[in-house]
C-alpha positions, 0 to 999 in steps of 0.5 A: 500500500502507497504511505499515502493511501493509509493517512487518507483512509483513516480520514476518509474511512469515518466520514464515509461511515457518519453519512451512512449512520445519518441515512440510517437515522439522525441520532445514529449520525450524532452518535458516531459524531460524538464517539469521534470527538472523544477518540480525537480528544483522547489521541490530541491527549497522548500527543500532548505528553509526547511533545512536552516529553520531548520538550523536556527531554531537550531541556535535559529534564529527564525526570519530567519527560519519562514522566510524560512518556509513561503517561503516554504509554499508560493511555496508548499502550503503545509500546514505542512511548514505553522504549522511549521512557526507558532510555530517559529513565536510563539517562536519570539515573534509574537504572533498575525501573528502565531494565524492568520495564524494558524486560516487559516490552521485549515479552511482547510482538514488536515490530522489528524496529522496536525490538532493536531499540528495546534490545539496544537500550536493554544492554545499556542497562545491563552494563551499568547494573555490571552485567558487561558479558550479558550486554556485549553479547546481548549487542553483538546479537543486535548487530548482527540483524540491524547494522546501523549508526547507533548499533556500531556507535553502542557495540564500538563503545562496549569494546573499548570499555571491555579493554579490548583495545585491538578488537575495539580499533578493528571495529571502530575503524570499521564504524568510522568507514560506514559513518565517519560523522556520527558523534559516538562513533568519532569519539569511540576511535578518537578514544581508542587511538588515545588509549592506545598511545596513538596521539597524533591519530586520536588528535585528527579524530577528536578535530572531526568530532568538534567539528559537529559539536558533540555535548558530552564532557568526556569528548573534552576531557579525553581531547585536552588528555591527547593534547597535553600529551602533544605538547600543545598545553595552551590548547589543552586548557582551552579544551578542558575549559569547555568541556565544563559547559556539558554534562557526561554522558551516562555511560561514561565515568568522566565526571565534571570534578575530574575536569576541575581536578584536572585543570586545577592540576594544570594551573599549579604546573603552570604557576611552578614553571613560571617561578622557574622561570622569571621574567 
């Protein structure tokens, strides 16, 4: 069926059947008139929430959009409401209500676009309760049916952080050649080239994520590392400084303190080597 035969028909469909309720008689017609005031009532409702959930998503209110997203599923039971206030609810924290949640999804007949997110967002919740075998298998799984930017970005990832720095720069390398703009991806190599002491290549990658203004504070972070560790202290700084205006992400370890700490520590061998050296 043309995408554009399924829209019309949902219009045309229940005018088609008010006029005949109106041959048949007056009340049948205002009858089916009011039942559908009430249905689109009732959509207009759940479409509320999911744009003030979304609205408060991009305020980083994550309490308040899961809320709003629970809403929607509460109404609706439509299970793609449900997914989306389990990644939110990762993103705050609550870890355990994502994984339940989640768990109850994946009993039910999803669509296969669905199914993959609920997977996908059911291994990052298995990592941060510590069940990093479950989730790299659990990944690798996905990925092997549903190959796509936020698969290799999430599998690059879980490599790296599993310490398998030689598998993590085979596939990250092959991440970068399928999507060398993705933000998760460009940080997973640039990150694995600094892990490996590979500098100057890390440097080069870190330069293209820049480019499309990633917004979580470990890209920062590991970029000032790989600059200090260049000789470039100045710039380093610099790096550092801004990767304070952004908060980590949930999968990460960086925290905003290890930034201040860091710069602090930067300030101080400043300060020595200018008493070391006077003008």
């Amino acid at each position: 069926m043309k995408t554009w035969i399924k829209p019309l028909l949902k219009v045309v469909i229940p005018i088609v059947v008010i006029l005949v309720l109106f041959r048949i008689g007056k009340w049948y017609g205002m009858a089916a008139i009011a039942a559908l005031l009430v249905y689109l009532a009732f959509k207009l409702r759940i479409n509320m929430w999911i744009y003030k959930a979304n609205s408060l998503f991009a305020k980083k209110d994550f309490a308040g959009a899961a809320e709003h997203f629970g809403k929607a599923y509460g109404a609706s039971k439509k299970p793609s409401y449900a997914i989306s206030q389990a990644f939110v609810l990762l993103k705050n924290g609550q870890v355990r209500e994502a994984e339940q949640l989640l768990t109850e999804m994946m009993k039910l007949k999803l669509p296969r676009t669905e199914e993959m997110n609920a997977k996908i967002n059911y291994s990052l919740a298995l990592w941060l309760l510590g069940q990093q075998e479950q989730a790299l298998k659990l990944m690798e799984a996905v990925f092997s049916d549903f190959k796509n930017s936020i698969g290799y970005g999430n599998l690059g990832m879980f490599y790296v952080m599993s310490g398998d720095l030689d598998r993590a720069l085979s596939f990250n390398l092959e991440a970068y050649e399928y999507n060398d703009s993705d933000k998760t991806i460009l940080d997973n190599l640039a990150y694995t080239y600094y892990l490996l002491g590979r500098h100057q290549e890390a440097k080069e990658i870190y330069e293209k994520l820049m480019e499309q203004k990633p917004t979580f504070a470990e890209a920062f972070y590991y970029y000032g590392l790989t600059l200090r560790e260049l000789g470039e202290i100045d710039q380093s700084i610099q790096i550092m400084q801004q990767g304070l205006e952004f908060e980590p992400s949930m999968m990460t370890n960086v925290t905003k303190a290890m930034l201040n700490e860091k710069l602090g520590e930067w300030n101080m061998d400043s300060v020595t080597t200018s008493d070391r050296n006077p003008q």
